[in-house]
N, C-alpha and C positions, 0 to 999 in steps of 0.2 A: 130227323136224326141230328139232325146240325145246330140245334137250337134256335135256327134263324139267322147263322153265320153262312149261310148259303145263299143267296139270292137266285133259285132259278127263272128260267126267260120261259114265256110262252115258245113252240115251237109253230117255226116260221121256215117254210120253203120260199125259192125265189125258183122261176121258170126260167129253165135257158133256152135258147131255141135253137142252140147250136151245139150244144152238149150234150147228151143222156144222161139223169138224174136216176140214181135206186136208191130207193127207202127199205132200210127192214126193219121191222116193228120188233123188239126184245123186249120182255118179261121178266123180272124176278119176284119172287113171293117167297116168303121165308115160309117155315113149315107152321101150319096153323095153330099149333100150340105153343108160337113163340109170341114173345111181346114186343110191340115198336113205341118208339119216341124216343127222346131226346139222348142221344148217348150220353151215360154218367158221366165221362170223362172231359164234355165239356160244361159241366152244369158244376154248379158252388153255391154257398151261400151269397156271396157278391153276383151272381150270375145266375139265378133260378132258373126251372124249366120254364120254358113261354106255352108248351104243349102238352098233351097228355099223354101217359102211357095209356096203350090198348093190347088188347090180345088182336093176331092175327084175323081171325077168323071174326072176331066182331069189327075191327076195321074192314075189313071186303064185303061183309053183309051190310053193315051200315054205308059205304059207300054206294053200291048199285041197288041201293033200295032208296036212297035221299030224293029229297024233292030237289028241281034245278030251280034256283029262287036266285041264280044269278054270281053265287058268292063259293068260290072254291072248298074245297071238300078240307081245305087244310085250315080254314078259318072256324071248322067246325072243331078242329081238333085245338085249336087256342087256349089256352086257360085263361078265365074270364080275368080283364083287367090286366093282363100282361100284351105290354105292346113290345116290335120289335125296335130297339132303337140302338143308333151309331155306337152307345154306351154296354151293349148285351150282345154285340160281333165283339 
């Protein structure tokens, strides 16, 4: 949604051995007949989408049905030939 103005991090616990740690796992999913990708508001002709729109419902089918070949599920969603670079944040 960010065009690639986002940088998220892998998610990384550290153990403490002297603390109590809780994790809780949240979920959102937009209703399946809506669309995701790039919000319009930050895409332009100077700034194109790096990613593709999808409908909900074939983004989740197509996610938990991919082969694991190593490479994030958001590199599938790339538009070919669009890299993200200093000049597209």
């Amino acid at each position: 949604m960010s065009n690639g103005a986002y940088k998220s991090v892998e998610h990384r616990a550290t153990v403490n051995s002297e603390k109590e740690r809780i994790s809780i796992a949240m979920f959102y999913l937009p209703k399946f007949e809506s669309e995701i990708g790039p919000a319009v508001s930050l895409t332009s002709p100077e700034n194109p989408p790096l990613f593709k729109r999808i409908g909900v419902k074939k983004y989740v089918e197509d996610y938990f049905t991919r082969d694991l070949d190593g490479k994030s599920y958001l590199e599938h969603m790339r538009i070919s030939g669009q890299k993200v670079t200093k000049a597209s944040i």
